[in-house]
C-alpha positions as CSV (number, residue, x, y, z in Angstrom):
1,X,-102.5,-119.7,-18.1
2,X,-100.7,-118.4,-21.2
3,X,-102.1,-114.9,-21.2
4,X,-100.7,-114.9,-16.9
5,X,-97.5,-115.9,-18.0
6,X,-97.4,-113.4,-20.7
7,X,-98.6,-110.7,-18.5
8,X,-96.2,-111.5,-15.6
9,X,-92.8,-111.7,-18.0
10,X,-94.5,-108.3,-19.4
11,X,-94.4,-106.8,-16.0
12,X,-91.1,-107.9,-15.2
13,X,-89.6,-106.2,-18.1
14,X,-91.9,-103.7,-18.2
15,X,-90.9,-102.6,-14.8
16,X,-86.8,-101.8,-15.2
17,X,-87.9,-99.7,-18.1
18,X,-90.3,-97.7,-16.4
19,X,-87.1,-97.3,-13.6
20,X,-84.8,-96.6,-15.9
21,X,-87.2,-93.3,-17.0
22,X,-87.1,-92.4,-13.7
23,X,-83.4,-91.7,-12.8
24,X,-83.0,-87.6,-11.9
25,X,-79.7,-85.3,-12.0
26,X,-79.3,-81.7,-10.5
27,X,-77.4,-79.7,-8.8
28,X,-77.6,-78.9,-4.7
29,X,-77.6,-75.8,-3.1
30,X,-77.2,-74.3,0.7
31,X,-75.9,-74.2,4.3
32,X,-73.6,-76.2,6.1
33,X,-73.5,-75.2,10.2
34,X,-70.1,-77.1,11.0
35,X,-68.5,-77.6,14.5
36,X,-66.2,-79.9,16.3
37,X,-66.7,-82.5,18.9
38,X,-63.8,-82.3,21.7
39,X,-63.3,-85.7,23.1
40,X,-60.7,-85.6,25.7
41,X,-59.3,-83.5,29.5
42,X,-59.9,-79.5,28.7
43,X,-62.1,-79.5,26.2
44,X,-63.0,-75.5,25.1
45,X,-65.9,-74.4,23.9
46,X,-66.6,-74.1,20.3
47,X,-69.1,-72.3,17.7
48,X,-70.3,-73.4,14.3
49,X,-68.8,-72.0,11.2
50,X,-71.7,-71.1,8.6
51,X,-70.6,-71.5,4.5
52,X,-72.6,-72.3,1.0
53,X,-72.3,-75.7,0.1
54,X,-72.5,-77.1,-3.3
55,X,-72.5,-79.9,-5.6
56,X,-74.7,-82.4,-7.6
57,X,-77.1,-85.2,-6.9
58,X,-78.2,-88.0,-8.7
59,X,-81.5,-90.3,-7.8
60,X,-81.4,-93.4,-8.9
61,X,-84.5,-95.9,-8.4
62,X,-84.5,-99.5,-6.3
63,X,-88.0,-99.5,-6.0
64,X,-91.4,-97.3,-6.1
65,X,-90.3,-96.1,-2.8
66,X,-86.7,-96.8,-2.2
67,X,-84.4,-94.5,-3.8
68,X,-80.3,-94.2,-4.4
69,X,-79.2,-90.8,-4.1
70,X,-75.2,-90.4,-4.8
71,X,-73.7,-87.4,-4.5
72,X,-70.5,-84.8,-5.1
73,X,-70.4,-81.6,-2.4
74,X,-68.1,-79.0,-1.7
75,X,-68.5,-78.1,2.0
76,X,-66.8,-75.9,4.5
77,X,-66.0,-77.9,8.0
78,X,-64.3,-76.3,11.3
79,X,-65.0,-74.7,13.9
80,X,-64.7,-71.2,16.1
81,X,-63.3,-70.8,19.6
82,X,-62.8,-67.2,21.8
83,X,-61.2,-67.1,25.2
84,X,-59.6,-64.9,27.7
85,X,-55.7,-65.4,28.6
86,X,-53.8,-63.0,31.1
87,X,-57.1,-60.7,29.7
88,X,-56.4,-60.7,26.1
89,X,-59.2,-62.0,23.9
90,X,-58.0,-65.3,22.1
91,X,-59.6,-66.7,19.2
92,X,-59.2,-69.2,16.9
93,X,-60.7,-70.8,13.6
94,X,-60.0,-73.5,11.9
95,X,-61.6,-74.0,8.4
96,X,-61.5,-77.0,6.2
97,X,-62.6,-77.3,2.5
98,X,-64.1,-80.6,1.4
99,X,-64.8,-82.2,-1.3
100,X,-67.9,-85.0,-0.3
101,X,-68.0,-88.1,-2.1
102,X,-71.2,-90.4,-1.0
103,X,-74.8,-90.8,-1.1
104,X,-77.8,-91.7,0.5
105,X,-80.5,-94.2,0.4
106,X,-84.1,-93.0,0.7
107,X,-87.5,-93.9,1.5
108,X,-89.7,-91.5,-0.4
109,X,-93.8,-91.5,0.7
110,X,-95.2,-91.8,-2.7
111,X,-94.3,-90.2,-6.2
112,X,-97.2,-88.0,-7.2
113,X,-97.6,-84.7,-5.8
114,X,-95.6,-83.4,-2.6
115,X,-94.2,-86.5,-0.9
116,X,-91.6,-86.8,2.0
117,X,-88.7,-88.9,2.3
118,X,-85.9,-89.8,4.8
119,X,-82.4,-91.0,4.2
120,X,-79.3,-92.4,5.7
121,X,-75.8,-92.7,4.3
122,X,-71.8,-92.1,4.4
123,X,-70.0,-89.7,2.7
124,X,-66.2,-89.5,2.4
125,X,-64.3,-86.2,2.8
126,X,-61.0,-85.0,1.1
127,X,-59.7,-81.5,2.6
128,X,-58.6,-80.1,-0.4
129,X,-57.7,-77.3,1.3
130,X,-56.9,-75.5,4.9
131,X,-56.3,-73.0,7.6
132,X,-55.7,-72.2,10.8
133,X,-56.5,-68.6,12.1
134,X,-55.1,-67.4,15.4
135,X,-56.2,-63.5,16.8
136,X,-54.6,-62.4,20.2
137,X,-56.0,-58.9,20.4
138,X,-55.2,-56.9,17.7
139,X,-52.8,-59.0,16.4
140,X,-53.9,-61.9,13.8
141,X,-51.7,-64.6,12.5
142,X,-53.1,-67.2,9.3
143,X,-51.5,-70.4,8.8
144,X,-52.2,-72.4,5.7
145,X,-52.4,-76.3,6.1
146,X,-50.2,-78.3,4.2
147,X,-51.3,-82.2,4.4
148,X,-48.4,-83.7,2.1
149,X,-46.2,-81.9,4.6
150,X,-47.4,-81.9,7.9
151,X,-49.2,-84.6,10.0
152,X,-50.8,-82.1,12.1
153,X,-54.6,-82.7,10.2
154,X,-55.7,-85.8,8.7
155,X,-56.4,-85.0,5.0
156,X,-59.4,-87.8,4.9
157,X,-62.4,-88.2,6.6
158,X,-65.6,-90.2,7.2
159,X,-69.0,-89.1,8.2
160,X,-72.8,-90.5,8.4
161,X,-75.3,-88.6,7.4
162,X,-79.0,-88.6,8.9
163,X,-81.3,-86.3,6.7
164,X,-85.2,-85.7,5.8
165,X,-86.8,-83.6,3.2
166,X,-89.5,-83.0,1.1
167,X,-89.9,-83.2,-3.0
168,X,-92.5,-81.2,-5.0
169,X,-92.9,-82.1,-9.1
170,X,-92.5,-79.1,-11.1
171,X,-93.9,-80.7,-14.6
172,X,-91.0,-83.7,-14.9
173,X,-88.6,-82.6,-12.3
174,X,-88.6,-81.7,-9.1
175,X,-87.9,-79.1,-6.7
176,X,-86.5,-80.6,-3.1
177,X,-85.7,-79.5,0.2
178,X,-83.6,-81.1,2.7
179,X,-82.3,-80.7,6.4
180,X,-79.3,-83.1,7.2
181,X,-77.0,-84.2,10.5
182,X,-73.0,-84.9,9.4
183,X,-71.4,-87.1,12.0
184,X,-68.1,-87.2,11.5
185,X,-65.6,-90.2,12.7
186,X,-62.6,-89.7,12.3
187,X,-59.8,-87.3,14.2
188,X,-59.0,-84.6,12.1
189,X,-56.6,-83.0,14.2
190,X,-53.0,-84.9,15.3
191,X,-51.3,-82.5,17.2
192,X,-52.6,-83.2,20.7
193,X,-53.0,-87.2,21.3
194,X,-54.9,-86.7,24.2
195,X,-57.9,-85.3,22.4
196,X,-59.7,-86.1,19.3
197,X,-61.3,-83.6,17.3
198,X,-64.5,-84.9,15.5
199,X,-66.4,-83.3,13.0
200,X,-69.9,-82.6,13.3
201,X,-72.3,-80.3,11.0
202,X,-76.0,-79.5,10.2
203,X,-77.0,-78.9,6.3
204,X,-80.1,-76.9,5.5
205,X,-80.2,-77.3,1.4
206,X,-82.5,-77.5,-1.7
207,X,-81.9,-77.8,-5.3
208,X,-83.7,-79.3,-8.4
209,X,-83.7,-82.7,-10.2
210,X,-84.4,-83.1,-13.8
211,X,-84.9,-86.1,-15.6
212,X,-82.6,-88.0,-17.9
């Protein structure tokens, strides 16, 4: 009875050590496809914007198989739009830069050898910068977006986040690979109350964790 009990409060704090050896840090690396969702009468059409994203993750253990991933991003949000008025080619782009505060939580397959994982989480955005581009023609007019000084775009935002990848062990770290889908909720736009401009995005990233 004494050598259980021994072996079961040996386990117990055996077993946040071992976690604690297991928490990872690196940086994050890739694409981010962003786009708008038009809720509301006349709704144009739209095309993604394509940038780099950037920025650090950190996993931190729950379990064997349940993982906390908290992150910082820098990511490029908008959209594209081209039309035809009175013949004349219109376009316009909007472009937003982020900064991503957030994090997933993961379910990983194992943690030996290639595994899988998916995640789910929220991430909030602060634009810290913006513009608006405007081409008619030949003629091309860039506005930069203020936020302390106009209401027109809402300087914060929230999104969920819906992503799978996979993790390969490169001695103690590892090398991973992940696809994700942003769904933004809040309006970003004001300047038209009779529709709401959502963002939307698809990540395609990878980077490298190393252990601390």
């Amino acid at each position: 009875m004494k050598n259980t009990l021994f072996a079961a409060l040996a386990l117990l704090f055996a077993t946040p050590a071992l976690y604690a050896q297991s928490v990872y840090l690196g940086p994050r690396i890739g694409a981010h496809f962003a786009n708008v969702k038009w809720d509301g009468e006349n709704e144009p059409d739209s095309d993604n914007r394509t940038a780099v994203l950037y920025g650090a993750a950190l996993e931190l253990p729950i379990t064997r198989h349940l993982k906390l991933q908290p992150e910082v991003n820098y990511v490029v949000r908008g959209y594209t739009s081209e039309s035809e008025i009175l013949g004349a080619n219109v376009a316009r782009e909007l472009k937003l830069n982020y900064l991503d505060f957030g994090g997933l939580l993961k379910v990983k397959t194992n943690d030996e050898g290639l595994h899988a994982y998916l995640g789910a989480g929220a991430f909030y955005s602060y634009a810290l910068s913006g513009e608006t581009t405007f081409n008619v023609g030949n003629v091309s007019q860039t506005n930069e977006i203020e936020f302390d000084r106009m209401e027109s775009y809402e300087r914060g935002d929230l999104s969920l986040a819906l992503g799978a990848g996979l993790q390969l062990p490169l001695g103690q770290s590892f090398l991973f690979a992940d696809a994700r889908y942003l769904y933004g909720l809040n309006d970003v736009d004001n300047q038209d109350n009779d529709v709401e401009i959502k963002n939307r995005g698809l990540s395609l990233s990878a980077g490298l964790l190393f252990p601390l």
